[in-house]
C-alpha positions as CSV (number, residue, x, y, z in Angstrom):
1,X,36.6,155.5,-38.0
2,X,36.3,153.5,-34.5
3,X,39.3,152.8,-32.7
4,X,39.5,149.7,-30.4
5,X,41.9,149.8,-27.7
6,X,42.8,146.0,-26.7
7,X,44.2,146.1,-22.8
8,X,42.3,145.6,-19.7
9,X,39.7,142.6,-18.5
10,X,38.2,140.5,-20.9
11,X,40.1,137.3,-20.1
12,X,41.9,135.7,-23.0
13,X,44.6,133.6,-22.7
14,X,46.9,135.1,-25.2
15,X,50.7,135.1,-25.6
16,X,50.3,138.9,-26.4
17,X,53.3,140.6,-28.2
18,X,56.0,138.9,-25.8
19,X,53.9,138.7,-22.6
20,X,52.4,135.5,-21.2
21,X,49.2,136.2,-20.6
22,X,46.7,138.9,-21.1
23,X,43.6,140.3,-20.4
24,X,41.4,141.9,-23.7
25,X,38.5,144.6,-23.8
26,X,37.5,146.7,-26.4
27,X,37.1,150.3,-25.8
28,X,36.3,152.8,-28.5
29,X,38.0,155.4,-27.0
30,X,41.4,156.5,-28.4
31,X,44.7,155.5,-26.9
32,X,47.8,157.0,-27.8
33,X,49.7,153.6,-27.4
34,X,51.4,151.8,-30.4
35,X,52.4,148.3,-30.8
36,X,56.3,148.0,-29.8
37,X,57.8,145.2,-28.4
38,X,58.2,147.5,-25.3
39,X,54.4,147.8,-24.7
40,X,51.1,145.1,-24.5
41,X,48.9,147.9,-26.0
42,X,47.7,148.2,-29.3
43,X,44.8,150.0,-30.9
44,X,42.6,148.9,-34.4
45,X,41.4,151.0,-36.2
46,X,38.0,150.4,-37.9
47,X,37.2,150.6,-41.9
48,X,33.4,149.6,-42.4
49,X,33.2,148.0,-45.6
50,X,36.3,147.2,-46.9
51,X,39.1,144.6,-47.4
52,X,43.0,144.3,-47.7
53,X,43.5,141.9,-50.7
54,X,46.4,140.6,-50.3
55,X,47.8,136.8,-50.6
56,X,50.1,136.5,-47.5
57,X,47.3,135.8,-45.0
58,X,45.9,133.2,-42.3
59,X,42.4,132.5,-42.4
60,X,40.3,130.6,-39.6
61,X,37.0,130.6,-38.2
62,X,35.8,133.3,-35.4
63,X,32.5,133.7,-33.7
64,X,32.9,137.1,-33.9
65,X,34.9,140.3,-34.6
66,X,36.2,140.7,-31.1
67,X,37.9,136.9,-31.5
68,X,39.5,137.8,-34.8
69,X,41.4,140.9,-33.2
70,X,42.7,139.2,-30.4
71,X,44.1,136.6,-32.8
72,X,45.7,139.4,-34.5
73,X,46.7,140.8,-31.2
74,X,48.4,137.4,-30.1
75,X,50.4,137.0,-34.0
76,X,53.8,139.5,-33.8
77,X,53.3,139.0,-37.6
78,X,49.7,140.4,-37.9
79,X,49.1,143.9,-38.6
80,X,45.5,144.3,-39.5
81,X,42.6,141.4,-40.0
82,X,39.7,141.1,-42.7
83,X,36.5,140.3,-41.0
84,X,33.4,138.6,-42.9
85,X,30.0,140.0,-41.8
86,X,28.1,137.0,-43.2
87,X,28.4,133.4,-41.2
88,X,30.3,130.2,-43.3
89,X,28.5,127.5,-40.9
90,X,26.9,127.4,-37.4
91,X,28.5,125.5,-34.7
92,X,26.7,124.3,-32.0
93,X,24.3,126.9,-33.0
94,X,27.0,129.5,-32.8
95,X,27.6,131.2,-36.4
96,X,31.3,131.4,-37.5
97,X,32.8,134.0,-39.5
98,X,35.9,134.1,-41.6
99,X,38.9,135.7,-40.2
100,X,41.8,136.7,-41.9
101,X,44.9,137.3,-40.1
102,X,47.3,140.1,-42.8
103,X,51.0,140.1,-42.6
104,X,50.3,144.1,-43.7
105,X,48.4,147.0,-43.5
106,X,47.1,149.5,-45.9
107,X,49.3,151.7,-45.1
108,X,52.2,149.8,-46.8
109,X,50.2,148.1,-49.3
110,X,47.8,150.8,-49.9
111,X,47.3,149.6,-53.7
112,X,45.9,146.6,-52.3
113,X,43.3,148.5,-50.3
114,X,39.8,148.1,-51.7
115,X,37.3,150.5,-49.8
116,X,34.0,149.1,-51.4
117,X,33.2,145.6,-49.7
118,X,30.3,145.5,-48.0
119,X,30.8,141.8,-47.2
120,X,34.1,142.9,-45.0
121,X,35.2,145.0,-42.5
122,X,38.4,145.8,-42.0
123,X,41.1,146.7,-39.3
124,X,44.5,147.7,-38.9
125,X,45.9,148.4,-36.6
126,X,46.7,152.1,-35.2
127,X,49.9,153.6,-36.6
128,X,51.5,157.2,-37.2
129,X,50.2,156.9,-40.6
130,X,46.4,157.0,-39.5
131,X,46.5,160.7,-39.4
132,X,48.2,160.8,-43.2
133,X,51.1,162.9,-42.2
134,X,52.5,163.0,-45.6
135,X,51.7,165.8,-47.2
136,X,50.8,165.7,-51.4
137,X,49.3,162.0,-50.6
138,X,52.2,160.4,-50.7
139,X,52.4,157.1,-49.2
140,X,53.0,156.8,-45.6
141,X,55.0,153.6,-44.5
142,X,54.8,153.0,-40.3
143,X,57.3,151.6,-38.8
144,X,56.1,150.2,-35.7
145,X,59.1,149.0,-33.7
146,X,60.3,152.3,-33.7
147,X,57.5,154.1,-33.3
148,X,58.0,156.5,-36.4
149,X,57.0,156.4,-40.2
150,X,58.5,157.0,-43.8
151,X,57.5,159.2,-46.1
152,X,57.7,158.1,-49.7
153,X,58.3,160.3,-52.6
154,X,60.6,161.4,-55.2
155,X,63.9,163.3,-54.3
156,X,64.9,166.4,-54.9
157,X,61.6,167.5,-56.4
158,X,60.3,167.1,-52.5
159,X,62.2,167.3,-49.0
160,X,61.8,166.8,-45.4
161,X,60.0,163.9,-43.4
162,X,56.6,164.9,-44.7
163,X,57.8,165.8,-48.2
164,X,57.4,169.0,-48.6
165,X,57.4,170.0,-52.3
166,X,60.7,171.9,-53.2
167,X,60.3,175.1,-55.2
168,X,62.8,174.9,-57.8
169,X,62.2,178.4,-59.1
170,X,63.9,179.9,-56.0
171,X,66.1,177.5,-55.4
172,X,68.0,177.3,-58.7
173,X,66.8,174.0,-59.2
174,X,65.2,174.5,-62.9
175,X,66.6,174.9,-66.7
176,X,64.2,177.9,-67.6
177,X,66.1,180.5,-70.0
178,X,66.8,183.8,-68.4
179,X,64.0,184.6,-71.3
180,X,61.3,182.9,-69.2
181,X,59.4,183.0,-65.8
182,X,59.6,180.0,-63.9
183,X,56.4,178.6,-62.2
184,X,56.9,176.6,-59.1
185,X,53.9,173.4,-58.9
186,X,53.5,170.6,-56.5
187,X,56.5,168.1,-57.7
188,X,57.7,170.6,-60.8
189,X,57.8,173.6,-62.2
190,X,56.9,175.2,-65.8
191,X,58.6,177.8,-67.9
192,X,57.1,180.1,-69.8
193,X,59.0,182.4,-72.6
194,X,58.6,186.3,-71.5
195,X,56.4,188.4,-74.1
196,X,58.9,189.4,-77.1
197,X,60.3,185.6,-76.9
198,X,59.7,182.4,-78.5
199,X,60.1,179.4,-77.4
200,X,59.6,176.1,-75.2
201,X,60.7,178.0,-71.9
202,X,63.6,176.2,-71.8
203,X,65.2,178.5,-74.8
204,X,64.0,181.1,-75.2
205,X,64.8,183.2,-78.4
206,X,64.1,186.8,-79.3
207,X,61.0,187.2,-81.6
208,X,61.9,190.6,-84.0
209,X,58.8,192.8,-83.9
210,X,57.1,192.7,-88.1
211,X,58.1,196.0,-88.2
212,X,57.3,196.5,-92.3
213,X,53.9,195.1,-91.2
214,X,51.4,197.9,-92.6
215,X,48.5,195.6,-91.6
216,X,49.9,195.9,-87.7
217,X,51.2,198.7,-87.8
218,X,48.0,201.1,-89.0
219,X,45.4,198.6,-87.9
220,X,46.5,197.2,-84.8
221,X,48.9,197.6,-82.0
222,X,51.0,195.7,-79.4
223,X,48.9,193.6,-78.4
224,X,48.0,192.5,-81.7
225,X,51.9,191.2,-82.4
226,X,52.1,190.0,-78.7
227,X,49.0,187.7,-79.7
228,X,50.7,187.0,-82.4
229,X,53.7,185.6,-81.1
230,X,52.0,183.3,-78.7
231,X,50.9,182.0,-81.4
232,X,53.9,181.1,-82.8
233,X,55.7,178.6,-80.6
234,X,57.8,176.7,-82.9
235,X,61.3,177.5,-82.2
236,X,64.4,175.9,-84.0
237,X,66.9,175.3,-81.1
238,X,70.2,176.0,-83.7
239,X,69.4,179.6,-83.7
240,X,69.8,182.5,-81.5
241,X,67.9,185.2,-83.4
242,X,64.3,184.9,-85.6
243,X,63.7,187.6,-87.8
244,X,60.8,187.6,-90.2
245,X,60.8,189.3,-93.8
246,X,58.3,190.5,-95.8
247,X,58.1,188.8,-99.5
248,X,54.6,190.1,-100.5
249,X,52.1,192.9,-99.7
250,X,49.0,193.6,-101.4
251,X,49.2,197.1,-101.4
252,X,52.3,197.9,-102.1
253,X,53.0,195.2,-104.6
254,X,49.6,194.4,-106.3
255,X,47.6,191.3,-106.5
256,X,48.2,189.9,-109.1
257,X,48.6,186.5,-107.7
258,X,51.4,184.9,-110.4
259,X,54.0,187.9,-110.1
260,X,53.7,188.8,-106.9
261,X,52.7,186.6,-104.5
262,X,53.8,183.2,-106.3
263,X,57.1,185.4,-108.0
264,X,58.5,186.5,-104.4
265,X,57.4,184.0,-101.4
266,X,57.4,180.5,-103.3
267,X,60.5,178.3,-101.8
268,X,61.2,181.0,-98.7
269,X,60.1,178.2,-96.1
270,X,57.8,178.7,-93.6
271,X,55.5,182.2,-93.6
272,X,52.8,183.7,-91.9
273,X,50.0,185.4,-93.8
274,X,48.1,188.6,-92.0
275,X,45.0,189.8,-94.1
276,X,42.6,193.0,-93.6
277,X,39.2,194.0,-94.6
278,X,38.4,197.0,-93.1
279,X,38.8,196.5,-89.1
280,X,38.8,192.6,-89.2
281,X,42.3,191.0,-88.9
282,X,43.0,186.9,-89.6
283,X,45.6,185.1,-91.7
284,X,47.2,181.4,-91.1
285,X,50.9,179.8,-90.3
286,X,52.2,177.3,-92.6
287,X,55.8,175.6,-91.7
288,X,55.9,174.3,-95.7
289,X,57.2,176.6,-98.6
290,X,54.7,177.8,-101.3
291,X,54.9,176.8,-104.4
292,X,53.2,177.1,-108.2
293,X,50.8,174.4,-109.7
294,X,48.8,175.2,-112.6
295,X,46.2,172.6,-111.3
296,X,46.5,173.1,-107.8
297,X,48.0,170.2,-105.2
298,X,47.4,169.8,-101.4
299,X,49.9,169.9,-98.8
300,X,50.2,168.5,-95.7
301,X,51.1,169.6,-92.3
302,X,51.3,169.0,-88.4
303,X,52.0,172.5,-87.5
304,X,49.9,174.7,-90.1
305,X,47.1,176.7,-88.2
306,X,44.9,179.9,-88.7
307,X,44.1,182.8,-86.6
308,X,41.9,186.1,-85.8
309,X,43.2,189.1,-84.1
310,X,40.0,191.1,-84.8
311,X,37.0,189.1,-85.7
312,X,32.9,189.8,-84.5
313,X,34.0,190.3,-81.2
314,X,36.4,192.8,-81.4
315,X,39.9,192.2,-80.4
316,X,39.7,188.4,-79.5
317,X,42.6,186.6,-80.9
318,X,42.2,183.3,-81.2
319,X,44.4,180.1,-83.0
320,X,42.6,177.3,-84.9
321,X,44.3,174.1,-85.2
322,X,45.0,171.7,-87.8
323,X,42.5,169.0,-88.1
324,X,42.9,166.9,-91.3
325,X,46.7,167.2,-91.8
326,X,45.7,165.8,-95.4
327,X,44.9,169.3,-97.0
328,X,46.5,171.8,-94.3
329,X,47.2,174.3,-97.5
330,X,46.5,174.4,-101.2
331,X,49.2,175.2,-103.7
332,X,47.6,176.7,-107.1
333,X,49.5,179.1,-109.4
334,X,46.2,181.1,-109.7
335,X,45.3,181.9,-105.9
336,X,47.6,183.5,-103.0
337,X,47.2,181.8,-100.0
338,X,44.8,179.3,-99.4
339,X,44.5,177.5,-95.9
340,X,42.6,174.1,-95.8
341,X,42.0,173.3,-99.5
342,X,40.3,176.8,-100.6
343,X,38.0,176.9,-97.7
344,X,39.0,177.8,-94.1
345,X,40.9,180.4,-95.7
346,X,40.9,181.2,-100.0
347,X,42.4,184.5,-101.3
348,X,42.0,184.6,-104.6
349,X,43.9,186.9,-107.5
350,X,43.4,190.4,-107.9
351,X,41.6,189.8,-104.5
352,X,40.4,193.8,-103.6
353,X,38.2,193.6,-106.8
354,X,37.3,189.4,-107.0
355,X,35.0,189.0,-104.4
356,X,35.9,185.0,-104.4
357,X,37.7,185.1,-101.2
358,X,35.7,183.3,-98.4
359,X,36.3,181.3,-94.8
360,X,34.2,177.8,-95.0
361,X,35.7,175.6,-92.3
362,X,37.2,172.2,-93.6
363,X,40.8,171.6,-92.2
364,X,40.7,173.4,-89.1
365,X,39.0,173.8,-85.7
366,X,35.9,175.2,-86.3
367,X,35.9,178.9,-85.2
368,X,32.6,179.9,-82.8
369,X,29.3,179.8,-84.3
370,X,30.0,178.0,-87.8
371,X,29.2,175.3,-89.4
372,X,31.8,172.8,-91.1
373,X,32.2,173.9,-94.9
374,X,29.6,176.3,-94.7
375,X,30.7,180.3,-95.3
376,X,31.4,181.3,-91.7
377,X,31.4,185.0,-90.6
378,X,33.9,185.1,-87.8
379,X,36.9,186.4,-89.6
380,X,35.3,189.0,-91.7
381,X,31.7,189.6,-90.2
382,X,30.6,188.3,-93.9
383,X,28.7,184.9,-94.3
384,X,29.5,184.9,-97.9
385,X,32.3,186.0,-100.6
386,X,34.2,189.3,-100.1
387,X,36.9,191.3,-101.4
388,X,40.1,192.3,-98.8
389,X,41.5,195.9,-98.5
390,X,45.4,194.2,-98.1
391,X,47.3,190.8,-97.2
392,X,51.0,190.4,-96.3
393,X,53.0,187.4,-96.2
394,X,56.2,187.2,-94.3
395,X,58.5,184.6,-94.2
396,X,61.1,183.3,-91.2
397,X,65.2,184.1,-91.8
398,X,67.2,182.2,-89.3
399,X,70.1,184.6,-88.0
């Protein structure tokens, strides 16, 4: 940006900021004056191509840009000038261009700024602000009698004259649990629960390890429960303690759908459901209690999703959300759980022998490389039907 420095010996009769007379040039070299009361410098600064729209303005005719500035210059209310680059009328043969004299400048009505308009140019005039001080681009507001500036942005989250962002994570200045790790950003900060917690980051709450989990526990490891748990980030705030209990496994308690599964988890509230064939791992989450209906009946959910611990690409745990809240799960006396209305996930009775358990996505996100309600091999490395080798469902006690 050119900077015009008005002092010197272009003779203009001005009243100039206080003094009786003046003589103007225009120099584009920089000055390090400021407009005060106490001096009859100033320096504009040019902005090809753009405008200050703003209604509190004076507009006349000038036969060029050098006229409109020293208008400004003689105005103590003027602080930067809109220039038209294409004449209004000829005069005597001399063209005339419309100048607009602004009781403002960008810098303190910045919203008003427009910086693509190539039928103005625009100049304000030189303030601390040209060199954006403030830090985060806040707004910088000159003050030019005193030759200083303001800062604006919100307090506490940023201090000192150039705002400096305030980290509240060393401070004090946050309400993360003791459970979490606090994460200073520009203006905030995040919490995040520590592994073995659940929560929001601002509570926190123990998550007990699924220790009767056979699937976990002889097919997986750690990192399969930590995975797990991120997962699982809905946390009642009335509790200090989640515990989860087992209310059906395969393997130890047979599949037969009716007096096991249906028998032992129906009413227990939420649950999560872990399956296995062979070295795959997947099940789903559903926050509504199951229940037995000879001829089967949707249920919908927010919250419901599925997941993979172990799927074709090896240990890649991944969550699938819930799409069409409609038909999150299907409740049928006949089938154990079934995410998504017998298709994203269907486990069927007497499911090691019945190969009618498949994955076809329908409620859910759509996992890597299927197709929507078409069998999808993700889960199980099986585009097709398949039997399972054990499931486990495990239901949420509040303590």
């Amino acid at each position: 940006m050119k900077e015009f420095a008005i002092f010197g010996v272009l003779s203009f009769a001005i009243f100039f900021r206080g003094m009786t007379s003046s003589e103007i040039t225009f120099n584009a070299a920089k000055q390090p004056y400021y407009r005060t009361p106490k001096f009859g410098y100033l320096n504009f600064v040019f902005q090809p191509n753009s405008t200050l729209e703003v209604e509190n303005k004076r507009q006349f005719h000038a036969e060029n840009y050098k006229q409109c500035l020293v208008a400004c210059a003689s105005n103590m209310t003027c602080f930067s000038i809109n220039f038209g680059k294409q004449p209004i009328f000829f005069n005597q043969g001399n063209a005339q261009y419309l100048c607009e004299l602004l009781a403002t400048d960008k810098y303190n009505s910045s919203s008003k700024y427009k910086s693509k308009n190539p039928g103005f140019d625009h100049y304000s005039i030189r303030s601390n602000c040209s060199k954006s001080p403030c830090l985060h681009d806040f707004t910088c507001i000159p003050d030019y009698d005193n030759d200083t500036y303001e800062c604006s942005c919100p307090r506490p989250a940023y201090e000192g004259k150039h705002c400096k962002d305030v980290d509240e994570c060393t401070t004090g200045q946050h309400d993360c649990s003791v459970n979490a790790t606090c994460t200073n950003t520009i203006g905030s900060f995040n919490c995040k629960c520590k592994n073995g917690y659940l929560g929001n980051g601002n509570i926190c709450i123990k998550q007990e390890k699924i220790q009767e989990s056979d699937i976990l526990n002889d097919f997986g490891n750690d990192s399969y429960l930590a995975a797990l748990n991120t997962f699982m980030d809905e946390v009642p705030e009335d509790i200090v303690k989640i515990s989860w209990f087992r209310c059906w496994s395969g393997k130890n308690d047979g599949f037969n759908v009716p007096t096991t599964f249906h028998a032992q988890c129906d009413g227990k509230g939420a649950t999560v459901t872990i399956v296995r064939r062979g070295k795959y791992i997947w099940g789903g989450y559903s926050d509504k209690s199951w229940s037995s209906s000879s001829g089967g009946i949707y249920k919908s959910s927010t919250k419901s999703f599925i997941f993979s611990l172990y799927n074709i690409h090896g240990f890649n745990p991944q969550k699938f959300k819930i799409v069409n809240t409609a038909k999150a799960v299907y409740h049928h006396a006949q089938y154990g759980p079934a995410f998504g209305g017998l298709n994203d996930i269907k486990i069927h009775k007497y499911a090691t022998k019945n190969r009618m358990n498949y994955n076809k996505p329908f409620a859910y996100e759509i996992p890597p490389g299927c197709t929507y309600e078409k069998y999808c091999n993700f889960f199980t490395g099986i585009a097709g039907q398949y039997t399972i080798d054990n499931i486990e469902v495990f239901y949420k006690n509040k303590v």
